[in-house]
Backbone as a chain_set.jsonl record, in Angstrom:
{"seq": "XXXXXXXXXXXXXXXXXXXXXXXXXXXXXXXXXXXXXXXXXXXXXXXXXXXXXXXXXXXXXXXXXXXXXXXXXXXXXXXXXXXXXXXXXXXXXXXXXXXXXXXXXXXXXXXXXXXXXXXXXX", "coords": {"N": [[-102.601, -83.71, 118.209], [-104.967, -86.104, 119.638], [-106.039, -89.238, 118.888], [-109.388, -89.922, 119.266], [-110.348, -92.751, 118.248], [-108.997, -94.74, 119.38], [-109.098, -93.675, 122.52], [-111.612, -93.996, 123.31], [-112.835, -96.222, 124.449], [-115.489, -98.136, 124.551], [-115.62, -100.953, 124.92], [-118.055, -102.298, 124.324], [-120.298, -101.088, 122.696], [-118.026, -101.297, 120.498], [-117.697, -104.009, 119.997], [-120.056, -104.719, 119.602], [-120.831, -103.38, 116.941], [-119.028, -104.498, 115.237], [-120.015, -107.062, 115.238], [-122.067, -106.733, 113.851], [-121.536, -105.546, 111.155], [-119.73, -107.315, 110.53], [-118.536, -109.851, 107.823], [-120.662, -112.609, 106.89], [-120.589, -115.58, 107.868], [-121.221, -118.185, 107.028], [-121.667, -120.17, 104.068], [-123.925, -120.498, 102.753], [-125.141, -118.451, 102.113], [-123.767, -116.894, 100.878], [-123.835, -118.293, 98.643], [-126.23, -117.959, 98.041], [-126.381, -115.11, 97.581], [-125.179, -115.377, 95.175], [-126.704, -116.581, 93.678], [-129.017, -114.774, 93.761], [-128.026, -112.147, 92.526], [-127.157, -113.659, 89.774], [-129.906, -113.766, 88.578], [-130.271, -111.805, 88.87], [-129.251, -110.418, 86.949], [-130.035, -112.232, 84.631], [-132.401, -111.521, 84.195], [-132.473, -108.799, 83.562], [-131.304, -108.957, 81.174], [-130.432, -107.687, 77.877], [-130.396, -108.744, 74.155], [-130.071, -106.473, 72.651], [-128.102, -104.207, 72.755], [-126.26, -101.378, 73.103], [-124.174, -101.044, 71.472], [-124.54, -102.752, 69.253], [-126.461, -101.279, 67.664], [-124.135, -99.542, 66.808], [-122.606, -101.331, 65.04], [-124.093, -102.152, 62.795], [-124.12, -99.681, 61.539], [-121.118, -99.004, 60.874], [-120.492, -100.297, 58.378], [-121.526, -98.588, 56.419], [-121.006, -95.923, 57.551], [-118.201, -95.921, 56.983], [-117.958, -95.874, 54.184], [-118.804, -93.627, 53.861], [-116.732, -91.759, 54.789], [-114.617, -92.747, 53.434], [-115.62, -91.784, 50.922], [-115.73, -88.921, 51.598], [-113.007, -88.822, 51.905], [-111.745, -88.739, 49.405], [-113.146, -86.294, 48.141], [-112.081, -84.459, 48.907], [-109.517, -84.56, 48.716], [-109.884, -84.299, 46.3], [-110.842, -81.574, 46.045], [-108.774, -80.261, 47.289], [-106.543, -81.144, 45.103], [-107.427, -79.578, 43.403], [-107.426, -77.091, 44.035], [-104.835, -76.441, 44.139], [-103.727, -76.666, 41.673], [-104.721, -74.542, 40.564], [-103.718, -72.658, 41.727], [-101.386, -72.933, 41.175], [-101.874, -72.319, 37.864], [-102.333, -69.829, 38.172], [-100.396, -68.599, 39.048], [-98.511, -68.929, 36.94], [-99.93, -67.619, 35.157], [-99.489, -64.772, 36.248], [-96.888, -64.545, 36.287], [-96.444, -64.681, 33.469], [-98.05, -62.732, 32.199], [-96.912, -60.534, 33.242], [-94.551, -60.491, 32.032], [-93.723, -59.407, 29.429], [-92.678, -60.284, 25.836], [-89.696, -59.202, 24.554], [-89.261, -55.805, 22.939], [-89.039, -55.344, 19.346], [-87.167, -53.226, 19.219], [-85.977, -52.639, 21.064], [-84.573, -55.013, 21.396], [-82.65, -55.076, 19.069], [-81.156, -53.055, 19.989], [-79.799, -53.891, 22.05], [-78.631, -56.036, 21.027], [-76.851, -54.576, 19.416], [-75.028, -52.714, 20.916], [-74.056, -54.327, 21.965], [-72.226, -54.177, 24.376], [-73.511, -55.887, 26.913], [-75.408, -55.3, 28.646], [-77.639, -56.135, 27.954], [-79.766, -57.03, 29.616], [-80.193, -55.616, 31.28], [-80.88, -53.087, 30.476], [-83.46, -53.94, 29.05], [-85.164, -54.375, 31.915], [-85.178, -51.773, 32.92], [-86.866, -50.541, 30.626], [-89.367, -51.621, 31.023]], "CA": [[-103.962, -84.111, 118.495], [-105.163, -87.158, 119.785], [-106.596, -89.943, 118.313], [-110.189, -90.242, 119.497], [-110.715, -94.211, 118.528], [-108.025, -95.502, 121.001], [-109.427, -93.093, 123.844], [-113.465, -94.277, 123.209], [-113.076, -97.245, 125.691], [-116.792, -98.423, 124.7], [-115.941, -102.022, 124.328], [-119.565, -103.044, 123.993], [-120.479, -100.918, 120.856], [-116.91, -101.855, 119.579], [-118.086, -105.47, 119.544], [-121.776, -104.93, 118.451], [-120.509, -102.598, 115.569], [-118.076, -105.696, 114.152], [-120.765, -108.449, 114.959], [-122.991, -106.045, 112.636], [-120.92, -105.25, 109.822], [-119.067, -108.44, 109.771], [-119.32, -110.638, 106.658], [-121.187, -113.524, 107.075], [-119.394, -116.875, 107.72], [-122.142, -119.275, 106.235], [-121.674, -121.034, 103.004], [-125.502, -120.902, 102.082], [-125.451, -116.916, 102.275], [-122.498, -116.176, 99.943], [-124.349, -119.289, 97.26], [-128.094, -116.69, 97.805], [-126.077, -113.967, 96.886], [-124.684, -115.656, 93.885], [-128.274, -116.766, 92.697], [-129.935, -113.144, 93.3], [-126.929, -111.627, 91.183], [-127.303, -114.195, 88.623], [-131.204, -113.551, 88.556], [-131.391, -110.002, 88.309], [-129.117, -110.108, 85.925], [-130.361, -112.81, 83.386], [-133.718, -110.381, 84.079], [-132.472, -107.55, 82.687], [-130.381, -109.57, 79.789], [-131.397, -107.571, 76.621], [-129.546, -108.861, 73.615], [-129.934, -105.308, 71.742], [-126.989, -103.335, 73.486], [-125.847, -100.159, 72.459], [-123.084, -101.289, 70.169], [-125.039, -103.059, 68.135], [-126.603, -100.393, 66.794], [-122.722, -98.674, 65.861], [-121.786, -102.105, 64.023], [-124.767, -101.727, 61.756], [-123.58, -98.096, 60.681], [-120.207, -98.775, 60.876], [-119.575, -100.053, 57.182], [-122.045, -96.752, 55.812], [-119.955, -95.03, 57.644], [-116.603, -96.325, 56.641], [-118.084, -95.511, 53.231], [-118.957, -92.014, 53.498], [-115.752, -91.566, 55.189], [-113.813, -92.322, 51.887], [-115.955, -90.717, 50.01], [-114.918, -87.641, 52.052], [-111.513, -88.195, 51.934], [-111.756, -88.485, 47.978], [-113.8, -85.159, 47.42], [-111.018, -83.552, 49.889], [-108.278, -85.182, 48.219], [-110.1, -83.859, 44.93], [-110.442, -80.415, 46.292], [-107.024, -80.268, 47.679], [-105.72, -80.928, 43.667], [-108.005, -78.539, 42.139], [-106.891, -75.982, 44.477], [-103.427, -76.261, 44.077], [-103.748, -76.494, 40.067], [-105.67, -73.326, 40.27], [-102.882, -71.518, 42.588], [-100.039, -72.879, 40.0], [-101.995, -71.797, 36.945], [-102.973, -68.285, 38.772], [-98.841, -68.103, 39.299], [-97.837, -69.36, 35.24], [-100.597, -66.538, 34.472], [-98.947, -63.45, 37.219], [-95.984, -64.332, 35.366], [-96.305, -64.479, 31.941], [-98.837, -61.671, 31.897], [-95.91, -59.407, 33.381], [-93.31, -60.682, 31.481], [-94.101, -59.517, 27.855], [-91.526, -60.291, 25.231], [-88.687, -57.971, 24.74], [-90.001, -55.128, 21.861], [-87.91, -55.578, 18.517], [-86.333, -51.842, 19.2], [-84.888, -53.273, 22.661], [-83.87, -56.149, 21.368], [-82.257, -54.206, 18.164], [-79.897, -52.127, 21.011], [-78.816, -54.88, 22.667], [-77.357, -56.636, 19.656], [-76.2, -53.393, 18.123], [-74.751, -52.248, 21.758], [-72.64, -55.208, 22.238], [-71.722, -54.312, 25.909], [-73.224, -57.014, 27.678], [-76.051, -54.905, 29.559], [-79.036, -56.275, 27.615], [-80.964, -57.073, 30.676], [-80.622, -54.261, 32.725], [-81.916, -52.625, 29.568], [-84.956, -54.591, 29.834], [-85.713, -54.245, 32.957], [-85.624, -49.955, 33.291], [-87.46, -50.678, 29.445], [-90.667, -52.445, 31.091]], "C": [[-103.983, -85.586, 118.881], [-105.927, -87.977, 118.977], [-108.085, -90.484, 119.329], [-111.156, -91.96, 119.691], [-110.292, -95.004, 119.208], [-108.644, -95.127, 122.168], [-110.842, -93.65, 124.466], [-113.425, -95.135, 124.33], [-114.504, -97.847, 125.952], [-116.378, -99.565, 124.231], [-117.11, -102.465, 123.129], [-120.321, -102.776, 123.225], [-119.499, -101.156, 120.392], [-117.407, -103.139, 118.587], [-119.203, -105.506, 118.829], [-121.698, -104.418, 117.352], [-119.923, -103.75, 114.602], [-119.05, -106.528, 114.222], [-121.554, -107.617, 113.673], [-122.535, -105.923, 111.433], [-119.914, -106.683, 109.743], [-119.195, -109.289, 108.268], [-119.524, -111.619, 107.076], [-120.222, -115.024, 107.181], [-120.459, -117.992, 106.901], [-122.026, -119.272, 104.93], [-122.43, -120.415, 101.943], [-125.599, -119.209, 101.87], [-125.039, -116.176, 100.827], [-123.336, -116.637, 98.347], [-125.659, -118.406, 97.05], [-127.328, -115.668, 97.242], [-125.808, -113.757, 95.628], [-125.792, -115.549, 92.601], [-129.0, -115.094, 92.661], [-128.927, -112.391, 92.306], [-127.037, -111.77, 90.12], [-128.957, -114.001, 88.015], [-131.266, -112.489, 87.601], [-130.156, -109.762, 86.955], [-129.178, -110.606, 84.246], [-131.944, -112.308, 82.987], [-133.527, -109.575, 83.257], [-131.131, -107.845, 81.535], [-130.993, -108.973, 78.951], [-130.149, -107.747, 75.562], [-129.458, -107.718, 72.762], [-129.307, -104.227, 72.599], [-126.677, -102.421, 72.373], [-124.786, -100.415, 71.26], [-123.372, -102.754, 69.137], [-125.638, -102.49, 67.33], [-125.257, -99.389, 65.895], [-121.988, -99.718, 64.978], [-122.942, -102.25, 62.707], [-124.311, -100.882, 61.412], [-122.154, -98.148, 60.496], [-119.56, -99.39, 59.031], [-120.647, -98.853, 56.276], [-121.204, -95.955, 56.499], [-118.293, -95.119, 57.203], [-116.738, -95.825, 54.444], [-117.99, -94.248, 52.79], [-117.632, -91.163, 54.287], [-114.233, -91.707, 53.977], [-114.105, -91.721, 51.0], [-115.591, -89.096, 50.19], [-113.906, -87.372, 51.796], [-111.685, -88.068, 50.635], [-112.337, -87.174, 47.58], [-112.747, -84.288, 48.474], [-110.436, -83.373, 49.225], [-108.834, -84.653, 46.659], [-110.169, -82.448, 44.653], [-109.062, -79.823, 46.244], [-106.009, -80.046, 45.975], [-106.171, -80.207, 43.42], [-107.559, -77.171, 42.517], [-105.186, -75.746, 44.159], [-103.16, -76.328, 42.418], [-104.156, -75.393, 39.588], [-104.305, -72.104, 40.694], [-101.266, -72.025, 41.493], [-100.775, -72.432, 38.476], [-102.033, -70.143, 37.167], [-101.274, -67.903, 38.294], [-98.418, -68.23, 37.789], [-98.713, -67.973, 34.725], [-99.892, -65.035, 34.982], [-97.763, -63.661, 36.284], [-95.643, -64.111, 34.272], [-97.467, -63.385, 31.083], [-98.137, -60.564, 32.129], [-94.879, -59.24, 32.8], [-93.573, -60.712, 30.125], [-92.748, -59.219, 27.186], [-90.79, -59.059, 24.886], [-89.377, -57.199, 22.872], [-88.943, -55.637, 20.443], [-87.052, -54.813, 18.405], [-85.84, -52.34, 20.138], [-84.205, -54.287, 22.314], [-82.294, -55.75, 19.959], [-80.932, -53.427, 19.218], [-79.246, -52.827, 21.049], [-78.002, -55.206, 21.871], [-76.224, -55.738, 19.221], [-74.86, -52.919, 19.192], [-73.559, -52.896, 21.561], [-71.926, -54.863, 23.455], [-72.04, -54.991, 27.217], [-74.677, -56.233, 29.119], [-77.875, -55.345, 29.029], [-80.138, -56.241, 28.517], [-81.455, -56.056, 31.267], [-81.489, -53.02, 31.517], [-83.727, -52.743, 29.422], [-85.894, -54.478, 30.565], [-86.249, -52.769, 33.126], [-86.418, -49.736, 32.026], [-89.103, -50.923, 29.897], [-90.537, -51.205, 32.84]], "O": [[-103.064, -86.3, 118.478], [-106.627, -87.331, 118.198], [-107.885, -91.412, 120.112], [-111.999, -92.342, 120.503], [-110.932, -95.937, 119.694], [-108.846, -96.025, 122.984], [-111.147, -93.74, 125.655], [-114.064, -94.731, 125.301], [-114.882, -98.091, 127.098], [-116.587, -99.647, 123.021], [-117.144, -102.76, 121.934], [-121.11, -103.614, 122.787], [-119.818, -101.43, 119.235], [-117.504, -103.329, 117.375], [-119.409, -106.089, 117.765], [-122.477, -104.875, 116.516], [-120.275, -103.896, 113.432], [-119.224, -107.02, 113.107], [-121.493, -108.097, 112.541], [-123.305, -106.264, 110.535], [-119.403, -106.927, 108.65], [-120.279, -109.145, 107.704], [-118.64, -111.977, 107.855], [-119.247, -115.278, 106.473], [-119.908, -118.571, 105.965], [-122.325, -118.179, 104.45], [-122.091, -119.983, 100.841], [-126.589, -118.958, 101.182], [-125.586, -115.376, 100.068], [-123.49, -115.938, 97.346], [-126.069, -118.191, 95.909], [-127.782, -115.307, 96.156], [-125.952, -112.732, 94.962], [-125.885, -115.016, 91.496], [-129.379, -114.471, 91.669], [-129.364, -112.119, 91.188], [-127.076, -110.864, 89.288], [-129.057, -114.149, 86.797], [-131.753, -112.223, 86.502], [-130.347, -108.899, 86.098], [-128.793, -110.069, 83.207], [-132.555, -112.545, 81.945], [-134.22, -109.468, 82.245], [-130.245, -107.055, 81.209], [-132.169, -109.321, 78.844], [-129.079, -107.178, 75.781], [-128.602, -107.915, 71.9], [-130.036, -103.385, 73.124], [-126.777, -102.586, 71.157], [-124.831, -99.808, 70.189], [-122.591, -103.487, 68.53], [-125.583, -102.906, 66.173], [-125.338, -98.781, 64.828], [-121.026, -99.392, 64.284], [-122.458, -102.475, 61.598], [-123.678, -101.277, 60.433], [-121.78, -97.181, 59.832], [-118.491, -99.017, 58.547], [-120.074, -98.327, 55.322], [-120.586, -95.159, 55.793], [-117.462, -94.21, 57.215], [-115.801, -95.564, 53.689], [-117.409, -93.78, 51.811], [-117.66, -89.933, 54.306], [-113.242, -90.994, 53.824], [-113.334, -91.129, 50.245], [-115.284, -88.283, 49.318], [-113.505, -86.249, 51.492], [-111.862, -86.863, 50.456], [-111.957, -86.858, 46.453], [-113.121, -83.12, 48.579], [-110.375, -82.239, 48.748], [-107.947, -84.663, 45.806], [-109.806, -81.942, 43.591], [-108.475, -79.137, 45.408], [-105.151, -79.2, 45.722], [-105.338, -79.484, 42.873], [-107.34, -76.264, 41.714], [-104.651, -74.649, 43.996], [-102.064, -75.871, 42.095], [-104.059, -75.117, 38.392], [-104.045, -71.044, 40.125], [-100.303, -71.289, 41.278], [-99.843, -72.111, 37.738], [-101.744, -69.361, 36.261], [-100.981, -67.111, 37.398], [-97.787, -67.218, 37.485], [-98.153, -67.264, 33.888], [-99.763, -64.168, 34.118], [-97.683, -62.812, 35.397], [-94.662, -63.432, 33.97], [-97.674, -63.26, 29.876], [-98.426, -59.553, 31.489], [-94.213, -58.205, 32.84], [-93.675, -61.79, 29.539], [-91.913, -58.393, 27.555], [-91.334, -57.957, 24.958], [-89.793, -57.872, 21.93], [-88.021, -56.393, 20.746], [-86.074, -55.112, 17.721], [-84.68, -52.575, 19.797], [-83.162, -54.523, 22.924], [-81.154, -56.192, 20.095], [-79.766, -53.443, 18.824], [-78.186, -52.86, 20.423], [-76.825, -54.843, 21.845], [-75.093, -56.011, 18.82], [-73.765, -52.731, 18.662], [-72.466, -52.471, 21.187], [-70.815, -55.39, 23.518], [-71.391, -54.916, 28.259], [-74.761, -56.668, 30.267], [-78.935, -54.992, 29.545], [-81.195, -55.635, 28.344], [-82.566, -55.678, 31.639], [-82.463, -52.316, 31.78], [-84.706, -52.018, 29.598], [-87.094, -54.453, 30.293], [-87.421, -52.506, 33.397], [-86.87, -48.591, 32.06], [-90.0, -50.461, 29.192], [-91.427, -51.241, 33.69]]}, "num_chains": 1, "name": "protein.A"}
C-alpha cells in the first residue's frame, strides 16, 4: 500500500495545519498559562481531601483490628483444646482397663501373649 501523506501534495493546508497547531513562540503566553493553572487551581484548593478522613479512622481501626486478631487467636486455642480433649476422651473411653480375669490369665499363662489377649477380650 501506499502511503497517502507523501502523495497529498497540498502544500498550502500542510502549512496552515502547522501554523495552527503549532505551539506558541511568545514568552507572555506560556507565563498566562502558568497563572490560569495556578488560579484554577488555588480555586478549587479544599484542605479536606479524601485521606483525611482515613487518618482519623485509622488508629480505631488499628484497634479493632487487634482486637480481632485476639478473639481469633482466642478462638483458634479454644478450638484446638476442645479437639485434644475430644481425642484424650475417644481414647480413654475405649480403652477400659484390663478386667482382673484377663489380667489373672496373662500372669498365670506366662507365654508372652497378654496383649493379643486383650485385644480379641475387648
Amino acid at each position: 500500500m501506499t502511503d497517502h501523506r507523501n502523495t497529498m501534495g497540498d502544500d498550502e493546508l500542510t502549512g496552515a495545519l502547522r501554523a495552527l497547531y503549532a505551539a506558541p513562540t511568545s514568552e507572555s503566553y506560556w507565563d498566562a498559562l502558568e497563572a490560569r493553572i495556578l488560579a484554577r487551581v488555588a480555586m478549587h484548593a479544599d484542605p479536606e481531601r479524601w485521606w483525611s478522613a482515613v487518618t482519623e479512622l485509622a488508629r480505631p481501626a488499628l484497634a479493632a483490628a487487634a482486637i480481632l486478631i485476639l478473639v481469633a487467636s482466642a478462638a483458634v486455642a479454644h478450638s484446638r483444646q476442645l479437639e485434644a480433649r475430644n481425642a484424650y476422651a475417644s481414647v480413654i473411653s475405649s480403652a477400659s482397663p484390663p478386667s482382673i480375669e484377663a489380667s489373672a490369665r496373662s500372669t498365670s499363662a506366662g507365654d508372652g501373649d497378654a496383649a493379643i489377649d486383650y485385644i480379641l477380650s475387648h
